[in-house]
LOTIGU-267767 format. One line per field, with one value per atom (N, C-alpha, C): atom name; x, y, z; chain. Coordinates in steps of 0.2 Angstrom, whole numbers, padded with zeros to 4 digits. Example, Ala and Ser with C-alpha at 12.3 -4.5 7.8 and 13.67 -1.06 7.14 Angstrom:
BEGIN
site	c(N/CA/C/N/CA/C)
c1	c(0066/0062/0066/0064/0068/0064)
c2	c(-0028/-0022/-0016/-0011/-0005/0000)
c3	c(0039/0039/0039/0035/0036/0039)
unit	c(A/A/A/A/A/A)
***
This chain:
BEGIN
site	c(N/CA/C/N/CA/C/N/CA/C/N/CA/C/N/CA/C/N/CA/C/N/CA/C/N/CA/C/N/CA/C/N/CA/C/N/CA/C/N/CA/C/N/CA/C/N/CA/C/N/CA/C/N/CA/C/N/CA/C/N/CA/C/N/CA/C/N/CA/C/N/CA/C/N/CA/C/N/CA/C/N/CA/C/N/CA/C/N/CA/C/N/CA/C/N/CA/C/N/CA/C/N/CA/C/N/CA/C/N/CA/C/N/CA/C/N/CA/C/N/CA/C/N/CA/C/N/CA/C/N/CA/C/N/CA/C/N/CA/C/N/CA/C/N/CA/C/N/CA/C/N/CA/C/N/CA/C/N/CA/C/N/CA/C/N/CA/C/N/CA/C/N/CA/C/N/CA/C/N/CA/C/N/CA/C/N/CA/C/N/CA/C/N/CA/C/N/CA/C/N/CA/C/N/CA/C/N/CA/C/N/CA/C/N/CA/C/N/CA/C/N/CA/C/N/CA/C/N/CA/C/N/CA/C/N/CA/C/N/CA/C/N/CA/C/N/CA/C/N/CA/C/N/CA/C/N/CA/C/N/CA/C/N/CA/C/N/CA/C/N/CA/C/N/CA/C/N/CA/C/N/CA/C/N/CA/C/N/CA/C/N/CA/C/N/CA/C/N/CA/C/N/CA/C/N/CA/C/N/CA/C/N/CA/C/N/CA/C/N/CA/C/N/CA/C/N/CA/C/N/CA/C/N/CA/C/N/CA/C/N/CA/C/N/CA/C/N/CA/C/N/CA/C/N/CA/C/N/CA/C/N/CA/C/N/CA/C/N/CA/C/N/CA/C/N/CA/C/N/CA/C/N/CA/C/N/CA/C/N/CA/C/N/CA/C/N/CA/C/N/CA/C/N/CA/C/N/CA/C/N/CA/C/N/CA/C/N/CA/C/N/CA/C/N/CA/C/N/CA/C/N/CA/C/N/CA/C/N/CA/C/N/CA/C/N/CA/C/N/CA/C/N/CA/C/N/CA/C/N/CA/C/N/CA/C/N/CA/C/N/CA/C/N/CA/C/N/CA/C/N/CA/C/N/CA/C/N/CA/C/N/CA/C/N/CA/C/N/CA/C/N/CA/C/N/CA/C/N/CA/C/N/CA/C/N/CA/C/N/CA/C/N/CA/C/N/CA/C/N/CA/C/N/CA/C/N/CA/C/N/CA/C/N/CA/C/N/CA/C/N/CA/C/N/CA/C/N/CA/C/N/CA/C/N/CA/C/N/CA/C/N/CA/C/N/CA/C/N/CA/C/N/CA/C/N/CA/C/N/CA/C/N/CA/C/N/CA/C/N/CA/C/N/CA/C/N/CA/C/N/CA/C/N/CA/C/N/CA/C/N/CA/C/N/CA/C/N/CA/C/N/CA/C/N/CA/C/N/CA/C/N/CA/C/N/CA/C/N/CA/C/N/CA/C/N/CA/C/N/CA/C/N/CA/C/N/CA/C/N/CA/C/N/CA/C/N/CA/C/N/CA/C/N/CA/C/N/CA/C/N/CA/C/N/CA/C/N/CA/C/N/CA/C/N/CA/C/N/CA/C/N/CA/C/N/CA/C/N/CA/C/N/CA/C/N/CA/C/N/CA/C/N/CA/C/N/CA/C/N/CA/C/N/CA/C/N/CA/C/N/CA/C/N/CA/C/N/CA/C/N/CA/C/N/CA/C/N/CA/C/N/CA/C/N/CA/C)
c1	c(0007/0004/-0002/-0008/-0015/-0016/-0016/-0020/-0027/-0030/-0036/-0040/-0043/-0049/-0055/-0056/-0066/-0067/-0072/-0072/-0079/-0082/-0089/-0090/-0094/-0097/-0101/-0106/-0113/-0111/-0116/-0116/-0119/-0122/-0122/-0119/-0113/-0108/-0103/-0103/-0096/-0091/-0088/-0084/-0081/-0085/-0085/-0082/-0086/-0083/-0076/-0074/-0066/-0061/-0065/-0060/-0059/-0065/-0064/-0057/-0058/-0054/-0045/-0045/-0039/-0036/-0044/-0038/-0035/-0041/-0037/-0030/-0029/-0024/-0018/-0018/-0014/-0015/-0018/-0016/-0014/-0015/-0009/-0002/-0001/0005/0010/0004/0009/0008/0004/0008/0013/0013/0018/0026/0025/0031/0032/0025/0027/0019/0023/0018/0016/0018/0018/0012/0009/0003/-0002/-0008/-0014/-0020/-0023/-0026/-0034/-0037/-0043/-0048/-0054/-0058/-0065/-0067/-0075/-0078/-0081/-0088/-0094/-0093/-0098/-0103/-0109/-0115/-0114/-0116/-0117/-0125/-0128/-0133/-0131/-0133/-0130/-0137/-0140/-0148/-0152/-0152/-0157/-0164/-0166/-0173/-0176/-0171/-0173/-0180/-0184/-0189/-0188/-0193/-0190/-0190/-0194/-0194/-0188/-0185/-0181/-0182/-0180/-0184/-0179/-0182/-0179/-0171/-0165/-0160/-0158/-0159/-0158/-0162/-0168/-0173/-0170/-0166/-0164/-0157/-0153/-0147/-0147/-0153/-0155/-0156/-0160/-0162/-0160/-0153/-0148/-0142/-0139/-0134/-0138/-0143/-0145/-0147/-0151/-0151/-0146/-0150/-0146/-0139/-0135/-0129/-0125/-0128/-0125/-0122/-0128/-0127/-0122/-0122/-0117/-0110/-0109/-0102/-0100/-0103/-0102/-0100/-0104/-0102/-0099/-0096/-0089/-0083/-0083/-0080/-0075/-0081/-0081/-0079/-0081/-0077/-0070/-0070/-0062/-0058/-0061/-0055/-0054/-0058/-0058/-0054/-0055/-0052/-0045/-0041/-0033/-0033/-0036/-0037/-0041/-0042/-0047/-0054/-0055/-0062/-0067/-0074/-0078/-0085/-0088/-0094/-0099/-0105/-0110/-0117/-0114/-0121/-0126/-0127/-0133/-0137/-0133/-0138/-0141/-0140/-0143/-0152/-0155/-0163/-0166/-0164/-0167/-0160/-0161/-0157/-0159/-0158/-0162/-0160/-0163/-0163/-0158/-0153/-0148/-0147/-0150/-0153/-0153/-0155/-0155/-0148/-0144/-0138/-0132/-0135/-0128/-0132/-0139/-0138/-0133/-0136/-0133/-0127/-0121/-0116/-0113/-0117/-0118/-0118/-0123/-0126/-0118/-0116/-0109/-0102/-0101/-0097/-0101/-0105/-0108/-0106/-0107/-0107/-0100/-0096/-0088/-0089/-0089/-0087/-0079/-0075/-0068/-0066/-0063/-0062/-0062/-0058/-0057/-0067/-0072/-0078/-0083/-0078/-0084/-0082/-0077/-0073/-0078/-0076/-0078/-0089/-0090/-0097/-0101/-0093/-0094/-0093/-0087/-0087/-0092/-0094/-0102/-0108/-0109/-0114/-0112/-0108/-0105/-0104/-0103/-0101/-0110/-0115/-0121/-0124/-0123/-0127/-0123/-0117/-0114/-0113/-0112/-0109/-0115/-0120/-0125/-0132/-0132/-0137/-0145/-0143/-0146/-0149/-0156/-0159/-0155/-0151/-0149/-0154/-0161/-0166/-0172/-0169/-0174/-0168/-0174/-0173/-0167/-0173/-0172/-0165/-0163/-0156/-0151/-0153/-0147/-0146/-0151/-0151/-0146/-0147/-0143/-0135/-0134/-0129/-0125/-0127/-0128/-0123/-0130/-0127/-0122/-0120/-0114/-0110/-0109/-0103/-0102/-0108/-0106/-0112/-0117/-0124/-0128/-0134/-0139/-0143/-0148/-0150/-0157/-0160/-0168/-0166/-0162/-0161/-0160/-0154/-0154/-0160/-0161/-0171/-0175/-0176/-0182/-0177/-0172/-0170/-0168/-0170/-0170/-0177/-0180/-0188/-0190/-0187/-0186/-0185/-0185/-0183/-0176/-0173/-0166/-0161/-0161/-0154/-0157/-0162/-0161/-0161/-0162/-0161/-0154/-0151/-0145/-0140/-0140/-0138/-0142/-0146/-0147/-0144/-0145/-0141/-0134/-0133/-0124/-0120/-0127/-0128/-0129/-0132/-0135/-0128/-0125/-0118/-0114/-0113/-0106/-0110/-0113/-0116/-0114/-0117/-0114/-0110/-0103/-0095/-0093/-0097/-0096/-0093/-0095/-0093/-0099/-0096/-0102/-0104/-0096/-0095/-0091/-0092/-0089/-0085/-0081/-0078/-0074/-0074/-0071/-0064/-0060/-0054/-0053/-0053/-0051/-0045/-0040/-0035/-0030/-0031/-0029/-0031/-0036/-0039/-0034/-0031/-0025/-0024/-0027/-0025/-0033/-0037/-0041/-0039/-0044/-0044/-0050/-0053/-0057/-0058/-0062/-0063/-0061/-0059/-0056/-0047/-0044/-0036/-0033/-0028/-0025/-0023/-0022/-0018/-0010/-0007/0000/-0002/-0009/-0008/-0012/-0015/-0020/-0014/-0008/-0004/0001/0003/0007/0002/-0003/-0007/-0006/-0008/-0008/-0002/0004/0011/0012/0009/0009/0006/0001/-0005/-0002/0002/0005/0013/0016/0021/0017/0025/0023/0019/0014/0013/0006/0003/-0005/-0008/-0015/-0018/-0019/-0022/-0022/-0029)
c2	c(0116/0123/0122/0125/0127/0132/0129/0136/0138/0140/0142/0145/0141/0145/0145/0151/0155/0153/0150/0151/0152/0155/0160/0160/0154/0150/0150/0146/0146/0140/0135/0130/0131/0137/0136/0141/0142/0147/0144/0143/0140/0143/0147/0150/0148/0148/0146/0139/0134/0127/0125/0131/0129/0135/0138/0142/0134/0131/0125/0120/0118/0115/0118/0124/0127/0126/0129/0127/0123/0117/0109/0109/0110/0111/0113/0120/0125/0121/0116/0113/0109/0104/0096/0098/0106/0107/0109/0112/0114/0110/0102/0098/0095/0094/0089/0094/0100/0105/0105/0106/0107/0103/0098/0091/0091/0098/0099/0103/0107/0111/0109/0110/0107/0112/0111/0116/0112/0118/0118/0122/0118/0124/0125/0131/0131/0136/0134/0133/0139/0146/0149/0150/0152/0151/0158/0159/0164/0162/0168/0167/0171/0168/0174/0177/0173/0176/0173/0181/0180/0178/0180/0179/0172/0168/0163/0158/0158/0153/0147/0145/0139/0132/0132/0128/0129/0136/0134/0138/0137/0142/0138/0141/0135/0140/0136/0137/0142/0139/0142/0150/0152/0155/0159/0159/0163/0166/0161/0165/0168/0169/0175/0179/0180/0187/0188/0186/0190/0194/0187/0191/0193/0193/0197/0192/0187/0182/0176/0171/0166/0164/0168/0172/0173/0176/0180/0174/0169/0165/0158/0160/0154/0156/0163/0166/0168/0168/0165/0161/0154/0147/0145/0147/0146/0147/0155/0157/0152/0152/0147/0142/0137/0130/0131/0135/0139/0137/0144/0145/0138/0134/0128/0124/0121/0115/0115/0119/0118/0114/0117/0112/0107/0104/0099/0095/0104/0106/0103/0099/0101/0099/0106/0108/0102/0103/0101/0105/0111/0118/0111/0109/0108/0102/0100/0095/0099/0104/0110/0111/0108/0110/0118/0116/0119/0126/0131/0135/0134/0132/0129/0136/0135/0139/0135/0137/0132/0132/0135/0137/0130/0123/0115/0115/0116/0114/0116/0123/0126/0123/0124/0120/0112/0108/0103/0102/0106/0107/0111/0116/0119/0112/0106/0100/0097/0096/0092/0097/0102/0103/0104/0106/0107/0100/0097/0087/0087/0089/0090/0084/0080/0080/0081/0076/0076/0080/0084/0089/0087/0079/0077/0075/0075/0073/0079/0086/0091/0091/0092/0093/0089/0082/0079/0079/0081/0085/0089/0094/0100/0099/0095/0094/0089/0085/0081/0086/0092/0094/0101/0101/0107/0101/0094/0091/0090/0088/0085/0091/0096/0102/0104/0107/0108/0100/0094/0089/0084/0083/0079/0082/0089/0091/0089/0088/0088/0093/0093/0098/0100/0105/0105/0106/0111/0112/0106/0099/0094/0093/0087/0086/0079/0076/0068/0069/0071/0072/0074/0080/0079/0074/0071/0067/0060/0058/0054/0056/0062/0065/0065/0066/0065/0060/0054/0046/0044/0047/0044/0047/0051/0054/0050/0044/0043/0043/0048/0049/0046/0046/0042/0045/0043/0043/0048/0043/0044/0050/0049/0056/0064/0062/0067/0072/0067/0069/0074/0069/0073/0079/0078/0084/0091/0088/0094/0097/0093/0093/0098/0097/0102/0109/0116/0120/0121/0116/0115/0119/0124/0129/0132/0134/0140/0146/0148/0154/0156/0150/0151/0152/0147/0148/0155/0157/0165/0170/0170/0175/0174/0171/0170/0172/0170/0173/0182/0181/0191/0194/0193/0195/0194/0191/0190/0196/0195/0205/0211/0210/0217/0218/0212/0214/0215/0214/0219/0213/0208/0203/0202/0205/0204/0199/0196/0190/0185/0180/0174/0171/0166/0164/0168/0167/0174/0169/0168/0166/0171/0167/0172/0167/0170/0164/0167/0163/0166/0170/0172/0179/0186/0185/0190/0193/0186/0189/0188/0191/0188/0190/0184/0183/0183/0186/0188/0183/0178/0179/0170/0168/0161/0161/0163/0164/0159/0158/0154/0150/0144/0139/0144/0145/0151/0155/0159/0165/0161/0157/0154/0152/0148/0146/0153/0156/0162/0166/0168/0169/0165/0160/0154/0154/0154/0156/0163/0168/0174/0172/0170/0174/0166/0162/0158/0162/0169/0173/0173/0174/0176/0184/0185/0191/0192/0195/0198/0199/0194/0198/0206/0207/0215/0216)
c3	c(0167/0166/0163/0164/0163/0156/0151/0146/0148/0147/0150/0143/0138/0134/0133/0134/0134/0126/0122/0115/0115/0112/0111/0104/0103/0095/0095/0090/0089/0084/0085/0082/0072/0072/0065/0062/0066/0061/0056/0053/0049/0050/0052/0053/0059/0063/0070/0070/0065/0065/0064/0058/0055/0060/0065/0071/0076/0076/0080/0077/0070/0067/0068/0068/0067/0073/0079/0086/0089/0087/0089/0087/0078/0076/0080/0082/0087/0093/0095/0102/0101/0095/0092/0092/0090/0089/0094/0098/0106/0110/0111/0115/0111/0105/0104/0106/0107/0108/0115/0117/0126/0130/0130/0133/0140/0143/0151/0149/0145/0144/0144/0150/0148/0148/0138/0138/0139/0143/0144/0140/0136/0135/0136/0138/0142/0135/0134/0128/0133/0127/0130/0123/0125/0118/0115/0111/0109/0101/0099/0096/0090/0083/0078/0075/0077/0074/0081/0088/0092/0089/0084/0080/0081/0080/0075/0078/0074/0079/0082/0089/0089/0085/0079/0075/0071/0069/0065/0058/0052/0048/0040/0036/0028/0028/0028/0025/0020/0017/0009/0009/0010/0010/0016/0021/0026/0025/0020/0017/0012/0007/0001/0004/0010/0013/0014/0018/0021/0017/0012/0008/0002/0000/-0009/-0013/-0011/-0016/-0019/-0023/-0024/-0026/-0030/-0032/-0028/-0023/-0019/-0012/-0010/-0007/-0009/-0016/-0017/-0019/-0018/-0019/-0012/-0008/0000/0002/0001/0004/0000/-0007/-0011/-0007/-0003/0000/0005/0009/0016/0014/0009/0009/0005/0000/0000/0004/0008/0015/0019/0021/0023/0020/0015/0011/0012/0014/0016/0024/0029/0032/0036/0030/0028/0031/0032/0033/0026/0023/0020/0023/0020/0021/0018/0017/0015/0015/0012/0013/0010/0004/0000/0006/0011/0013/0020/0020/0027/0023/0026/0026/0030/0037/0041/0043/0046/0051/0058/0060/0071/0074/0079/0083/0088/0092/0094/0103/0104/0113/0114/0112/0116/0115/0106/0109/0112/0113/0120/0124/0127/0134/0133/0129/0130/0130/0129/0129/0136/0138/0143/0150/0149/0153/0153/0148/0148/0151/0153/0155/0163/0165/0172/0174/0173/0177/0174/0174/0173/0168/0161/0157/0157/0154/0154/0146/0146/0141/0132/0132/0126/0123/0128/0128/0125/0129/0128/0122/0119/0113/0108/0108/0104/0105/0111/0108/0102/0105/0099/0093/0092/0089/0084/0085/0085/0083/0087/0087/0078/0078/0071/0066/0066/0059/0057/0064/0062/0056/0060/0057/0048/0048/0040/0037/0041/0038/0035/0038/0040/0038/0039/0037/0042/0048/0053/0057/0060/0063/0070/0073/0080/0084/0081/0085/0088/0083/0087/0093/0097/0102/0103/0097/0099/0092/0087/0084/0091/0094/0101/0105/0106/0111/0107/0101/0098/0100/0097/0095/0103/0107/0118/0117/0116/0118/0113/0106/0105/0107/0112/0116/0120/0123/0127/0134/0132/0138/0136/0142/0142/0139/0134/0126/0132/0133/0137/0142/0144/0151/0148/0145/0138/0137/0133/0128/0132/0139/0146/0147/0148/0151/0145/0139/0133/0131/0134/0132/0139/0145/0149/0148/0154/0152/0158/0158/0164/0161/0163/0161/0156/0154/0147/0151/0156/0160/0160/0162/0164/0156/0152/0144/0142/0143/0138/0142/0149/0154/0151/0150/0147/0142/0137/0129/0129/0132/0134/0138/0144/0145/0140/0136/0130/0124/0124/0121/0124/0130/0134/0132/0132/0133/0127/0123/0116/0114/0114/0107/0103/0097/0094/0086/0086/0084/0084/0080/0082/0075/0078/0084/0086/0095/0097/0103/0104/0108/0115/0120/0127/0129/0129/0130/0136/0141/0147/0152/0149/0152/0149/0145/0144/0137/0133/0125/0122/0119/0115/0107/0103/0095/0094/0090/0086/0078/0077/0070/0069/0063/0061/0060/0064/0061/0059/0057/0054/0060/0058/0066/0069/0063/0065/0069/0070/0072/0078/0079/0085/0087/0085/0090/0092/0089/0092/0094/0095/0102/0107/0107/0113/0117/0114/0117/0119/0117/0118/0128/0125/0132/0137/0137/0140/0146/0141/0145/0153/0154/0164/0162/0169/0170/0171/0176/0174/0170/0169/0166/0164/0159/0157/0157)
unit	c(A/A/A/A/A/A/A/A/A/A/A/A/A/A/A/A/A/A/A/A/A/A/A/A/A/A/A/A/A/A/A/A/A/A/A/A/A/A/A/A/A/A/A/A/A/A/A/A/A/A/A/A/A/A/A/A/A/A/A/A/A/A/A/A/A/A/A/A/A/A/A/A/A/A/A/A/A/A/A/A/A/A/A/A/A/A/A/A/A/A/A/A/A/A/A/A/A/A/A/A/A/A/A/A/A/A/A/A/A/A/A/A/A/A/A/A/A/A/A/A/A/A/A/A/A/A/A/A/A/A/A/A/A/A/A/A/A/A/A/A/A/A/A/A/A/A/A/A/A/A/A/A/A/A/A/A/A/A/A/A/A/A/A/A/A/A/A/A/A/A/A/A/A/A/A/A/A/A/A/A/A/A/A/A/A/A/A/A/A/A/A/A/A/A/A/A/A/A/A/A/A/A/A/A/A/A/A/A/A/A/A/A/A/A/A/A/A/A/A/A/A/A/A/A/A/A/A/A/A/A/A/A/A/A/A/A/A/A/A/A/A/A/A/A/A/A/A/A/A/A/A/A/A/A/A/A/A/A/A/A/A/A/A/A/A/A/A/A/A/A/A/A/A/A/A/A/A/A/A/A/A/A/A/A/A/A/A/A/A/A/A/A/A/A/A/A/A/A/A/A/A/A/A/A/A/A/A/A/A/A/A/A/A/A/A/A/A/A/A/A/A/A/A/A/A/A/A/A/A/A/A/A/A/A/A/A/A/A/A/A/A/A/A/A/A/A/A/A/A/A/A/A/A/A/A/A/A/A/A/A/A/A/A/A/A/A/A/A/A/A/A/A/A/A/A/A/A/A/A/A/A/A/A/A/A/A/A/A/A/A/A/A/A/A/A/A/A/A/A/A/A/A/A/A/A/A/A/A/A/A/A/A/A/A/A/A/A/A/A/A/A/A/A/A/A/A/A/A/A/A/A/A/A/A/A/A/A/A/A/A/A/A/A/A/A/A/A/A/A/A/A/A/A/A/A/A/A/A/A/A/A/A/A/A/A/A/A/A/A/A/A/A/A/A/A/A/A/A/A/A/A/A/A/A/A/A/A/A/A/A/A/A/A/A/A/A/A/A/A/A/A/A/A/A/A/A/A/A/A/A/A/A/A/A/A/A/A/A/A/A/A/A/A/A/A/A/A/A/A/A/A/A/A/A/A/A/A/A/A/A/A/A/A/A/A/A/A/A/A/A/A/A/A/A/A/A/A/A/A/A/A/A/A/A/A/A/A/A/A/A/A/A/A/A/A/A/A/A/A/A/A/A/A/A/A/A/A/A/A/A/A/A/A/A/A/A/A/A/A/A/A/A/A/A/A/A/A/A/A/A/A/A/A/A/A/A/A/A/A/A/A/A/A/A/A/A/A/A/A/A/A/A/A/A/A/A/A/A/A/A/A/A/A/A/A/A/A/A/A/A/A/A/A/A/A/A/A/A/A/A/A/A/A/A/A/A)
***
């Protein structure tokens, strides 16, 4: 049996990273229960600051304007690593310099599933490309950081780099980002699971796996 999940992220959400954490969870849990299930998941981009230049812009300096200053940003990603810490999720806000603009790294996500990538690959991508940025405190808007990041998955480091330094698929990755607007998601992390059930938001692995089995019943789509 096929699960089928749309996830609609953004590489510098943190939120987005610990919905990623939660659902691997919800998937380690439903093979070891029903081993016949094979879950797939297709990575769609989403942007959380269309703005953002393509350099990039100061971290810290972009999260006072948003939330009210530096009190305010630090009773936020309190927050965040909070809710994290149980599932053994941690952050590393202080070593984030830059906020990227992340248009290279959905394409090159977008690049790994197109040339069919084996699932445990794309995964281990993304996951690659969310510890660089909160764990690492690496740029996702350079080029030559992705290209690294590529080749320890596994791709070729130099093909990589040209083909990011290229404009190969940004057409197609914003046409993609602009329809997941339309359709009225307007945050993230967002779960389409089967075509039948969506999640909205970071839930708890409980509530991602009793989704997953919900939208697993016989029946049509709704």
């Amino acid at each position: 049996m096929i699960l089928d999940i749309d996830l609609v992220s953004d590489f510098v959400c943190p939120w987005c990273f610990l919905g990623k954490t939660r659902l691997d969870q919800a998937l380690a849990e439903l093979k070891a229960s029903r081993p016949d299930i094979e879950a797939r998941i297709n990575w769609l981009p989403f942007f959380l600051n269309p703005d953002t230049p393509p350099e990039g812009e100061p971290y810290r300096a972009f999260l006072e304007a948003k939330f009210g200053g530096p009190l305010k940003v630090d009773e936020t990603l309190g927050r965040i690593a909070e809710a994290a810490a149980p599932d053994g999720l941690v952050f590393a806000f202080d070593r984030i310099q830059t906020r990227p603009n992340t248009l290279k790294a959905h394409r090159l996500c977008y690049r790994a599933q197109s040339l069919g990538w084996a699932q445990d690959k794309v995964r281990a991508l993304a996951q690659a490309l969310f510890s660089a940025h909160f764990q690492q405190g690496q740029d996702l808007g350079d080029s030559a950081v992705l290209a690294d990041i590529a080749a320890a998955c596994g791709d070729k480091r130099d093909e990589v780099l040209a083909w990011l330094d290229s404009k190969a698929d940004t057409d197609k990755v914003q046409r993609m980002a602009d329809g997941i607007r339309r359709q009225g998601i307007n945050g993230v992390p967002f779960f389409i699971l089967n075509r039948k059930l969506a999640v909205s938001g970071a839930q708890t692995t409980a509530v991602l796996g009793a989704a997953i089995l919900q939208s697993l019943e016989t029946g049509k789509p709704s």
